[in-house]
C-alpha positions as CSV (number, residue, x, y, z in Angstrom):
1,X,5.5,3.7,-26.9
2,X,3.3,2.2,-23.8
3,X,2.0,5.1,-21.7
4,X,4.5,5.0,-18.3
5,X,2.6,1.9,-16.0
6,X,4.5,2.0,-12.0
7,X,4.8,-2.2,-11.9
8,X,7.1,-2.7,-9.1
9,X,8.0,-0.8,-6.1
10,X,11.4,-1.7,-4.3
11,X,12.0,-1.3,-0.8
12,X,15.2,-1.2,0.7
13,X,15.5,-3.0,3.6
14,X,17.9,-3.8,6.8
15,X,16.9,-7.3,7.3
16,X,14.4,-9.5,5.0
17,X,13.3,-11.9,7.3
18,X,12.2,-9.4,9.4
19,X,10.8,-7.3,6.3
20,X,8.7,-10.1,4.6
21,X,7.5,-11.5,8.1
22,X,5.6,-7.6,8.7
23,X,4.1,-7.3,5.3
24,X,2.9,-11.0,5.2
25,X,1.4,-9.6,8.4
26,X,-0.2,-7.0,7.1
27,X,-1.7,-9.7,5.0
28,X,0.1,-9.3,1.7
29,X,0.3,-12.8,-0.4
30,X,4.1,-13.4,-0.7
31,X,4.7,-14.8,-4.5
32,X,8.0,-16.0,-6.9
33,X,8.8,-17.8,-3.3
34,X,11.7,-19.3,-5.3
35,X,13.6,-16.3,-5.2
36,X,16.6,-15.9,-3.4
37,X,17.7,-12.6,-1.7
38,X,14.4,-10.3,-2.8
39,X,10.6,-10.9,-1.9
40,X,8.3,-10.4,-4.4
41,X,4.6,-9.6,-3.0
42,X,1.0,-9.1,-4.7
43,X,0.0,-5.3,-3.8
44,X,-3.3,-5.1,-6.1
45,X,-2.4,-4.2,-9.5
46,X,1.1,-3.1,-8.1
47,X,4.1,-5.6,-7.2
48,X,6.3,-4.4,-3.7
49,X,9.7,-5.8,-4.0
50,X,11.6,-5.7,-0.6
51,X,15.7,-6.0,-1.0
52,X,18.8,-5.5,1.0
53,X,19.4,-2.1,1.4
54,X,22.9,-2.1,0.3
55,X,22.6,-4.3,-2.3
56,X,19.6,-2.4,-4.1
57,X,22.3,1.3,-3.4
58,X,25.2,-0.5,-5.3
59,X,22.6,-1.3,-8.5
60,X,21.4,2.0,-8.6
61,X,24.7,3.1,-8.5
62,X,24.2,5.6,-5.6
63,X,25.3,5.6,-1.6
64,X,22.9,3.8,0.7
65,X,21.7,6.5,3.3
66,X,20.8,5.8,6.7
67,X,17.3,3.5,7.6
68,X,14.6,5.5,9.1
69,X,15.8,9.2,7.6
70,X,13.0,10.3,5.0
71,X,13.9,9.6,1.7
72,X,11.1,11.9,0.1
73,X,8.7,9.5,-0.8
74,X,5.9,8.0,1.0
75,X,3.9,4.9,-0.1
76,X,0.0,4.4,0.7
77,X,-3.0,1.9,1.2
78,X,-6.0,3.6,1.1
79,X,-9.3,1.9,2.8
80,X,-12.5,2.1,2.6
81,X,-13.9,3.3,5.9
82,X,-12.2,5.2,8.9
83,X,-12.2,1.7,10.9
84,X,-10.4,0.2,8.5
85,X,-7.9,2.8,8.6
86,X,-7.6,2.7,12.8
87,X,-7.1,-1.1,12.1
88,X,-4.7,-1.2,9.4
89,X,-2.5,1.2,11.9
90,X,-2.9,-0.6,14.6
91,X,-2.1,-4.2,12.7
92,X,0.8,-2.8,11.6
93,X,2.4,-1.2,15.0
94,X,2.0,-4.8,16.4
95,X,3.5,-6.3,13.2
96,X,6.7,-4.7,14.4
97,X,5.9,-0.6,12.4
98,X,6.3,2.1,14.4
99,X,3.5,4.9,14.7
100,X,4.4,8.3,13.1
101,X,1.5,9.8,13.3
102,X,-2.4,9.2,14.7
103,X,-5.3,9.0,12.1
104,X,-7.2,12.2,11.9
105,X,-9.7,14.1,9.6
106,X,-7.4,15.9,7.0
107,X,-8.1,19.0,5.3
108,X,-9.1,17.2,2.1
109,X,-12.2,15.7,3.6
110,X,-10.5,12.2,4.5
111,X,-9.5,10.6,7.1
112,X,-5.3,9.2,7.8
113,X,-2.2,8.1,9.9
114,X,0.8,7.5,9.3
115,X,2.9,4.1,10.5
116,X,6.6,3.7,9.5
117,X,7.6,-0.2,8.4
118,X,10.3,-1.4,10.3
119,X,13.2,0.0,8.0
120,X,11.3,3.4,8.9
121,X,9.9,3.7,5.0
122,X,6.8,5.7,5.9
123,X,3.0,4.7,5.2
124,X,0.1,6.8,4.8
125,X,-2.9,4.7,5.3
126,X,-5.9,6.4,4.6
127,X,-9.9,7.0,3.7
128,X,-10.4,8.9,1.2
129,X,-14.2,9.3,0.0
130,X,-13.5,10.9,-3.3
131,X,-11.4,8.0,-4.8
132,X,-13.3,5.2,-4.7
133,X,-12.5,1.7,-4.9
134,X,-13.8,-0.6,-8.5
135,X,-14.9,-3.7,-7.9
136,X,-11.2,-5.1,-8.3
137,X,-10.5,-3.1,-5.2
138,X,-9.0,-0.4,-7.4
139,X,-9.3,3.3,-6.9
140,X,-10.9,5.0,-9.2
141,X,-9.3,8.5,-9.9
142,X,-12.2,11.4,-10.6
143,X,-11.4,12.8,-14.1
C-alpha cells in the first residue's frame, strides 16, 4: 500500500460565496469551476475544498458544531520572510478574516500570527527559517 499522502482538505463553511470570494483573495486559483455546491482550489501540492457546513456534518455522519468554536485543528501557510507574513495577515483581515492573534517571534526561532477565515477556521501564517521552501515552493522538512 501507497504511504498515507493528505490530498484534500475540506473546509466547512457557513456561506460559499462568501468563502471562495476570501480565499480567491488571498490569491488562491479557484479550479473544477464546474462544480456545483463545493469549491475546489489549488493550495501547492495540497487541494482545499470549501463546503457547506451542514452538508459536509451529515456525510461524515457526525453533528455540525457551532462556526468559530475551535475544532482542534489549525491549518497554515508558511512564507518566506517576516514581511510576507505581516502582509499575508493583513490581506486577509481586509478579505473579510478576523485577527486572532499579532505576528511575533516564537520560541522556535520563527516568526507568526494567527487570522481566523470567516467561518472562524483558524490560520497560522508563519516564517519559519528551518523549513525551507524547494524551488516548487515546497517546504522542505530537515531529516
Amino acid at each position: 500500500m501507497a504511504p498515507l499522502r493528505l490530498s484534500l482538505i475540506t473546509l466547512g463553511v457557513a456561506d460559499l460565496d462568501r468563502a471562495v470570494a476570501f480565499y480567491e483573495a488571498l490569491g488562491l486559483e479557484r479550479r473544477v469551476k464546474e462544480a456545483k455546491g463545493a469549491a475546489f482550489f489549488d493550495a501547492g501540492g495540497v487541494v482545499l475544498s470549501l463546503y457547506p457546513r451542514h452538508e459536509l456534518a451529515a456525510d461524515a455522519g457526525v453533528l455540525p458544531g457551532r462556526a468559530g468554536q475551535f475544532g482542534g485543528i489549525a491549518l497554515a501557510c508558511n512564507r518566506t520572510s517576516r514581511a510576507e507574513v505581516d502582509t499575508t495577515l493583513i490581506r486577509a483581515v481586509a478579505a473579510g478574516g478576523r485577527a486572532l492573534r499579532p505576528a511575533q517571534p516564537t520560541f522556535w526561532g520563527g516568526y507568526s500570527g494567527y487570522v481566523a477565515d470567516p467561518d472562524g477556521h483558524p490560520w497560522e501564517i508563519a516564517h519559519n527559517p528551518g523549513f525551507p521552501f524547494d524551488a516548487g515552493g515546497r517546504i522542505v522538512l530537515p531529516e
